[in-house]
C-alpha positions in Angstrom: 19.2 -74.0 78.4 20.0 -77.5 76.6 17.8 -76.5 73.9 19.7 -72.8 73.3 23.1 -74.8 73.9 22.0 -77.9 71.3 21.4 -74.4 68.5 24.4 -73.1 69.2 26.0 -76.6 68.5 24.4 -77.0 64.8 24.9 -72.9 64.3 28.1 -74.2 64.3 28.6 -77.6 62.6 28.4 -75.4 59.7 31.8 -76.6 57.6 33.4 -73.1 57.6 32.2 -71.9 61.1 33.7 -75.1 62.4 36.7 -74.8 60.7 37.2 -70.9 62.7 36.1 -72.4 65.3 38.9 -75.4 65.4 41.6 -72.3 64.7 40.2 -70.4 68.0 40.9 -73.5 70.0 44.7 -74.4 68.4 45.1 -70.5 69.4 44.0 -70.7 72.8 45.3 -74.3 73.3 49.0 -73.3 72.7 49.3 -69.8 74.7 47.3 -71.4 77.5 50.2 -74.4 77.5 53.3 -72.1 76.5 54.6 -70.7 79.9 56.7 -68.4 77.7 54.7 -67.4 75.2 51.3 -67.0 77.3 53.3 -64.4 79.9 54.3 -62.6 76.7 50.6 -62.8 75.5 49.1 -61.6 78.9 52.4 -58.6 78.7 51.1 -57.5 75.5 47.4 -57.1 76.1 47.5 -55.6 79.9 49.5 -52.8 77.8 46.5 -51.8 75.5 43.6 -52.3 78.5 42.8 -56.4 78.3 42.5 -57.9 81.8 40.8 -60.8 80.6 42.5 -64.2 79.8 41.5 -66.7 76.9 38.8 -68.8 77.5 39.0 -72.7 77.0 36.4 -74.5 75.4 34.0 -77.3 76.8 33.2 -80.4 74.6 29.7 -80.5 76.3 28.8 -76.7 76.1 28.9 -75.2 72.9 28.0 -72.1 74.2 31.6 -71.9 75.4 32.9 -71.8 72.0 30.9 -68.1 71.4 32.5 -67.5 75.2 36.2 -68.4 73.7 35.6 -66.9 70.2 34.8 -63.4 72.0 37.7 -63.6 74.3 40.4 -64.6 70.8 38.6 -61.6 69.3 39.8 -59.3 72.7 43.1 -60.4 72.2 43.1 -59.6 68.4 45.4 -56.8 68.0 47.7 -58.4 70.9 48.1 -61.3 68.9 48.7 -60.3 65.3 51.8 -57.6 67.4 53.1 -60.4 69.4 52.9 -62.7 65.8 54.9 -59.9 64.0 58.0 -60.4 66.5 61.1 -61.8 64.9 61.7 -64.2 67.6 58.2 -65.7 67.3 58.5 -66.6 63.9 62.2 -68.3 63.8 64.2 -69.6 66.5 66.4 -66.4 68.4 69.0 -68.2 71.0 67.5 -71.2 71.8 64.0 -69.6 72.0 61.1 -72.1 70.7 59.1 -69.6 68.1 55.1 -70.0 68.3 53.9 -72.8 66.4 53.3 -72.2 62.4 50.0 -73.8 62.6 49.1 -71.0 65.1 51.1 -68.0 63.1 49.2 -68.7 60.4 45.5 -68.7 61.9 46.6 -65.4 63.8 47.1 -63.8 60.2 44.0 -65.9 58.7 42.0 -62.6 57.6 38.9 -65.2 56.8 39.3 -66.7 60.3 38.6 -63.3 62.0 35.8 -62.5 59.8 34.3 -65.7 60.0 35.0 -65.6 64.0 33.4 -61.8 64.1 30.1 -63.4 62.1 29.5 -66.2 64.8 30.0 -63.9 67.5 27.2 -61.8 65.7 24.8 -64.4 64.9 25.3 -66.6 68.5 25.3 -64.1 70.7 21.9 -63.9 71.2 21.5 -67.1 71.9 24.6 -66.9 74.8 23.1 -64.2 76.1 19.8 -66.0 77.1 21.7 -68.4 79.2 23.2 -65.7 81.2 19.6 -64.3 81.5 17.9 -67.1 82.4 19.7 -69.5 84.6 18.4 -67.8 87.9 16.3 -70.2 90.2 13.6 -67.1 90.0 13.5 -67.4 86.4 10.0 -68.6 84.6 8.6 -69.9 81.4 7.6 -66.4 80.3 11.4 -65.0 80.8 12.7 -68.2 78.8 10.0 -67.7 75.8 10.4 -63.6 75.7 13.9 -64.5 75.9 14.0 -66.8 73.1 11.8 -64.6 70.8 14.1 -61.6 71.4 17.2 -63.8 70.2 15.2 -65.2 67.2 14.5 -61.5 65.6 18.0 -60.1 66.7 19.4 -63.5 64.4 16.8 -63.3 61.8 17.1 -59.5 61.4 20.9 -60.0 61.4 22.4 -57.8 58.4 24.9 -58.9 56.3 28.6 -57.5 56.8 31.1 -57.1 54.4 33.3 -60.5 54.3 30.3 -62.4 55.5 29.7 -65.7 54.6 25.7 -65.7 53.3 25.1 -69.4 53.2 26.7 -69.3 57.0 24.1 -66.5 57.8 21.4 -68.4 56.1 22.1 -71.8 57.9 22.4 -70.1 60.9 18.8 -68.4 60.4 17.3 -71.8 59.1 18.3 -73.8 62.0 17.2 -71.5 64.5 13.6 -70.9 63.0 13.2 -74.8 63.1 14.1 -74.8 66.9 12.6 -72.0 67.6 8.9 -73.5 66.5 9.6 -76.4 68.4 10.7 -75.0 71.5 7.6 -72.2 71.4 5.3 -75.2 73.2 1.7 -74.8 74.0 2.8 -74.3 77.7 5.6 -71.9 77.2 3.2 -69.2 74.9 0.4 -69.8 77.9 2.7 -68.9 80.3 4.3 -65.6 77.9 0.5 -65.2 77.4 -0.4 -65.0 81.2 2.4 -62.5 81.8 0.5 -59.2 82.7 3.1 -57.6 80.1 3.1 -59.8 77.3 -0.6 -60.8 76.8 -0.7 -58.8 74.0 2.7 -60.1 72.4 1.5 -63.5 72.3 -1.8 -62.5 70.8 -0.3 -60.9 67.8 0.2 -61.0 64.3 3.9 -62.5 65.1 5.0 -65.9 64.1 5.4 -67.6 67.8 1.7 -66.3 68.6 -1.4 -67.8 69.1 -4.8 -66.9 69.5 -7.2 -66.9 72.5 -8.8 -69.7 71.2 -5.9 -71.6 71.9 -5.5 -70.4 75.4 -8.8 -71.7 76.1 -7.6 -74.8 74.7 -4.4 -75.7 76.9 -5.6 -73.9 79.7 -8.6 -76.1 79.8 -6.5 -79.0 78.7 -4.4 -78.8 82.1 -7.2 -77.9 84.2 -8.7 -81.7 83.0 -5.3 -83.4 83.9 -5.7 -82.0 87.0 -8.5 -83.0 88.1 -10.6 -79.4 88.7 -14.3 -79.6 88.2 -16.5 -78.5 85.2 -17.8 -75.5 87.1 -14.0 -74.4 88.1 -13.4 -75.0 83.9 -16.0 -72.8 83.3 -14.9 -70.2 85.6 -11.4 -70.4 84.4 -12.6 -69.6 80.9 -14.4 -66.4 82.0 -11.4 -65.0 83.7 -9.0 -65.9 80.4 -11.5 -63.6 78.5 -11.6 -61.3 81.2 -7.6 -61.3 81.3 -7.8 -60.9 77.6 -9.4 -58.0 77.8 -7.4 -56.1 79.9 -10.8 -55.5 82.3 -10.4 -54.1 85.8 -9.9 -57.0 87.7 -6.8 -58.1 85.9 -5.9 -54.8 84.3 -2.3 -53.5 84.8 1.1 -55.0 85.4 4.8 -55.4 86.9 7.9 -57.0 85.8 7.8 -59.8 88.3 4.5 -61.6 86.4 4.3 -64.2 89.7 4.3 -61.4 92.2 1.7 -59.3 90.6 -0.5 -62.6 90.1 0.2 -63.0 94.1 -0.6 -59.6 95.1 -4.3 -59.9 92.9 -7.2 -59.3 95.5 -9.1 -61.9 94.1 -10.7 -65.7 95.8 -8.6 -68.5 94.0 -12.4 -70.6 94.1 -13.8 -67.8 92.5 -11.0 -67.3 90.0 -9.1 -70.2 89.1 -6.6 -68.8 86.9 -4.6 -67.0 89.8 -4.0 -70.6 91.0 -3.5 -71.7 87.5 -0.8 -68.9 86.8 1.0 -69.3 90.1 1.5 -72.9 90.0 2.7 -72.5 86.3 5.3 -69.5 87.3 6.8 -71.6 89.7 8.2 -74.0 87.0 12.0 -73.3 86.9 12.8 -74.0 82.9 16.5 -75.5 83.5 18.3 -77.7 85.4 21.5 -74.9 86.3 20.6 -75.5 89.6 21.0 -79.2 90.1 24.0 -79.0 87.1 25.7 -76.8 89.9 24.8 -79.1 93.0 26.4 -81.9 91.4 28.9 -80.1 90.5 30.0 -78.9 94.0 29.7 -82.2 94.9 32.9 -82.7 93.1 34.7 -80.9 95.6 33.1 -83.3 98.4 33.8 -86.7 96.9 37.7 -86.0 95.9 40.3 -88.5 94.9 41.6 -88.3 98.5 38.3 -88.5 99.6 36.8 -91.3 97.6 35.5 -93.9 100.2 32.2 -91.8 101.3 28.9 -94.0 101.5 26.0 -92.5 99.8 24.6 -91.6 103.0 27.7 -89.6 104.3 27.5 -87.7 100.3 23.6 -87.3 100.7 24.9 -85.7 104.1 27.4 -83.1 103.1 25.3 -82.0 99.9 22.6 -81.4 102.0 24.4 -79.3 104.5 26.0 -77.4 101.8 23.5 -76.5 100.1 22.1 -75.4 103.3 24.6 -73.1 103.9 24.6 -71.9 100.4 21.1 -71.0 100.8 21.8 -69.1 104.6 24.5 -66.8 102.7 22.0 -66.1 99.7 19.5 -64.4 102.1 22.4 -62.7 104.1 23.1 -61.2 100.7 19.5 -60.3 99.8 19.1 -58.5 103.1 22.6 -56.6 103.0 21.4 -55.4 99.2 24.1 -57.3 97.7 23.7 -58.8 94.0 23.4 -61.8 93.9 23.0 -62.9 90.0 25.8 -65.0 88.7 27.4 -62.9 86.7 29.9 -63.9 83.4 32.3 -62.5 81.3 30.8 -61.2 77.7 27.8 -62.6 78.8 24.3 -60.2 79.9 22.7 -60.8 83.8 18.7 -60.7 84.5 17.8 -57.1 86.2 17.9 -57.6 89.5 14.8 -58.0 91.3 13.4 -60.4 89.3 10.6 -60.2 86.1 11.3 -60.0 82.3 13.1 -57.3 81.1 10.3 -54.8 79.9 11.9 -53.0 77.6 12.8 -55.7 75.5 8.7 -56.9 75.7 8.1 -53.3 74.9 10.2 -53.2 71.9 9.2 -56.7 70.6 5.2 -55.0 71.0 6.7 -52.4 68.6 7.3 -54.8 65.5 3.9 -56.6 65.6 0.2 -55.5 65.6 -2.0 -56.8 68.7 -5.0 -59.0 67.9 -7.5 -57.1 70.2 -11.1 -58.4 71.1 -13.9 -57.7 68.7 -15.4 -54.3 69.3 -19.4 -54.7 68.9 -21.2 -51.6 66.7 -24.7 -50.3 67.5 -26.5 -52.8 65.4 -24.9 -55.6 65.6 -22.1 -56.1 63.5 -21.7 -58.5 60.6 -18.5 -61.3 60.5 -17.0 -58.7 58.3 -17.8 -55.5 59.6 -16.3 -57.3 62.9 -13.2 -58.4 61.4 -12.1 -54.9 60.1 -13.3 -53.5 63.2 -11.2 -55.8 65.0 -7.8 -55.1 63.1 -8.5 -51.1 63.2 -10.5 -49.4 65.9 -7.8 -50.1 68.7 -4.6 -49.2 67.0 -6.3 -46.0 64.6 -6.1 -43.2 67.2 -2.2 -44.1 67.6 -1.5 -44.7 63.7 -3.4 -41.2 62.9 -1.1 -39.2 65.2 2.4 -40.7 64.8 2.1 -41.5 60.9 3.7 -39.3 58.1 1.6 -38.2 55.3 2.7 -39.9 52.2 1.4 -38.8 48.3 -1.3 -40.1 47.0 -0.4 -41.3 44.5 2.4 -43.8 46.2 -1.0 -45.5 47.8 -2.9 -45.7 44.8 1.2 -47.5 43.2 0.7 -50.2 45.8 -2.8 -50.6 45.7 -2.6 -51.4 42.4 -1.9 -55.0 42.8 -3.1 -57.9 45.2 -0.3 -59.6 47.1 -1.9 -62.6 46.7 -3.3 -62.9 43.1 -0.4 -60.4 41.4 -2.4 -60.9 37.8 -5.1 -59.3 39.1 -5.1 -55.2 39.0 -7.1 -53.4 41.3 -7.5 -49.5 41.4 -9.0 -47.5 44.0 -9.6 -43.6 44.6 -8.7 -41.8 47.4 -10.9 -38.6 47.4 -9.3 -35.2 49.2 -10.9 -35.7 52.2 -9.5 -38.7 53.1 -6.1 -37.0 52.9 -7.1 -34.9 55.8 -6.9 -37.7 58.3 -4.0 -39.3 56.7 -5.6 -42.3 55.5 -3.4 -43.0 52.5 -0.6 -43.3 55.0 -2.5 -45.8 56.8 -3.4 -48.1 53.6 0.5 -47.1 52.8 0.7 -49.3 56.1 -1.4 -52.1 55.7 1.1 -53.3 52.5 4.2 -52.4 54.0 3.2 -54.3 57.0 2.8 -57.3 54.5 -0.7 -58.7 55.5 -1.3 -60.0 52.0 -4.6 -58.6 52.3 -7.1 -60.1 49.5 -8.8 -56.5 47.4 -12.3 -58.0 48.9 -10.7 -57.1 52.4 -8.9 -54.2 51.4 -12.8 -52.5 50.5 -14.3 -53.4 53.2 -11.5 -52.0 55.8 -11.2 -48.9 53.8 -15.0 -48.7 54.5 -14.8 -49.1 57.9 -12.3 -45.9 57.9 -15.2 -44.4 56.3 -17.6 -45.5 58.5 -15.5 -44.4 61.6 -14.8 -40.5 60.8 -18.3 -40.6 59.9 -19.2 -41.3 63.7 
């Protein structure tokens, strides 16, 4: 979460984002401070339905800057009403007005659209905080988290009144965090999720392929110590897992309790112990952040002569009784996620949020595991085999038929050497299956595939409905 909250801090270090920002806070600062003007405030927006107050900011979260500029924008139409009065522009019988400096960022037209853009753009990111900051929370809900903010920012249209070279510093900042927070560890453990080995072996850019997997799950096996014949066994099951094969086929939100519930040995099949010890890494600190932070209410001003024994003491106890009314709460069926204003909570029960993995599987094509022929395929043959034959049954009955002639348009040129022309026929038969919509699909897909390539899939097509 010090990652998503160090973003949000450079999203906004942008000069004109910081500049709204600094406005929101003079706003909040004076009707927060004016005992007047506040209750007039808080009059005004209980009459048109906002119960909510204005949120301060905190210099070491940035995150509560999105959390204040959502709450200014509640209070919006409140504002600019209460702004109009007579009285809180001049002085009315003895009555201190509302400070210029604050009238004039109330009717600051590029304020509120500058305001409205950051609330677009570092939502995303806000929202993964509130998602994530359970103790139950793993390295796969952080990284499917993360990628689901990155495409909501990057896909981010434009608005009218928008400032682009905001948008595009925005979008530039976060793809250079984004790579560096998409470790080895964190895509292994998105890749052993039961419901996102498939995203993470994909044509997407925070992907990797199962070469890799062998790789780092190999590489951690070594550090800890395991034996060449529990390496070797460890590798079997990744391609096995890979594969989606019976013993590791299916799947559940919770990715831990499904890898607990497996009916397989642990000596037999290393990776269950592999996966379960690397679910059980919490990826934040909220919980200790929020020990220390009770704490607070131990060691007091009027309570400032405690020896470190006595605090070691207390905080121990408390968080023992914390913990007692948690599991009262989990067996009455209460929630117990921490929930925030303008901000999203994880599902409760645990597990990633499958609809969002679902919809993220949409927008990218699966790398599946070669599919042999009957005599041996060559590196080729395999390749195309290994982009089509899984996803062709699906593409042939959901794709619309497109003319001819638009394939034979975009054929017509290779992405990659553009002074080079290359025609191709598409006979009438092919336009039975639908195939031009399919090599429609391979350009708009933008795989930048070479003419050499573009042959030899198209022959594989041929070779399949010849089967």
């Amino acid at each position: 979460m010090h990652g998503i909250n160090t973003i949000i801090g450079k999203v906004v270090a942008f000069p004109s984002a910081k500049q709204a920002v600094s406005k929101n806070s003079r706003i909040v600062t004076f009707f927060n401070a004016s005992h007047y003007w506040g209750g007039q405030l808080e009059e005004v927006a209980s009459s048109k339905g906002v119960n909510r107050g204005l949120k301060t900011d905190t210099e070491s979260r940035f995150y509560a800057l999105i959390l204040q500029a959502l709450s200014v924008n509640d209070y919006k139409v409140s504002l600019m009403e209460l702004c109009s009065r007579d009285g809180a522009q001049r002085k009315i019988n003895g009555l201190t007005p509302v400070n210029e400096e604050v009238v004039a960022s109330v009717f600051d037209l590029a304020r509120w659209k500058m305001t409205d853009q950051i609330i677009r753009i570092c939502k995303p990111l806000v929202d993964i905080i509130g998602d994530v900051e359970s103790r139950d929370a793993t390295l796969a809900d952080s990284m499917l988290q993360l990628i689901w903010a990155h495409r909501a920012v990057v896909n981010s249209p434009l608005m009218e009144g928008d400032d682009p070279a905001f948008a595009d510093h925005a979008k530039t900042t976060l793809n250079i965090h984004f790579h560096a927070m998409n470790t080895n560890i964190h895509w292994l453990a998105l890749f052993l999720h039961p419901l996102c080995r498939k995203l993470a072996v994909s044509t997407a850019p925070h992907s990797r392929k199962l070469a890799n997997a062998y790789r780092i799950a190999l590489d951690i096996a070594r550090r800890w110590g395991w034996s060449k014949e529990m390496a070797q066994s460890l590798a079997r099951d990744l391609k096995v897992y890979h594969n989606g094969d019976a013993l590791f086929n299916g799947g559940k939100s919770d990715g831990k309790d499904w890898w607990k519930s497996l009916v397989v040995n642990v000596n037999s099949h290393p990776l269950k112990a592999l996966v379960i010890k690397l679910f059980s890494i919490v990826p934040h600190a909220a919980e200790i952040e929020r020990f220390f932070s009770n704490l607070g209410g131990i060691q007091s001003i009027k309570r400032s002569n405690l020896t470190i024994p006595h605090m070691q003491t207390f905080g121990t106890l408390r968080n023992h009784y914390v913990r007692q009314l948690h599991e009262i709460a989990i067996a009455a069926g209460k929630p117990t996620c921490r929930k925030h204003a303008h901000m999203h909570t994880p599902i409760q029960g645990g597990g990633i949020n499958v609809g969002q993995a679902d919809e993220l599987l949409k927008d990218v094509l699966w790398t599946p595991p070669l599919i042999p022929e009957r005599n041996g395929p060559s590196t080729e043959a395999a390749t195309a085999a290994e982009v089509l034959n899984p996803l062709l049954r699906r593409l042939m009955l959901n794709l619309t038929n497109f003319p001819c002639r638009k394939c034979l348009e975009l054929m017509g040129t290779d992405s990659q050497h553009p002074s080079q022309s290359v025609k191709y026929t598409i006979y009438q038969p092919w336009m039975i299956f639908g195939l031009e919509s399919l090599v429609l699909m391979m350009i708009l897909t933008n795989w930048n595939l070479s003419p050499k390539t573009q042959l030899r899939i198209l022959g594989t097509l041929l070779h399949y409905f010849a089967l």
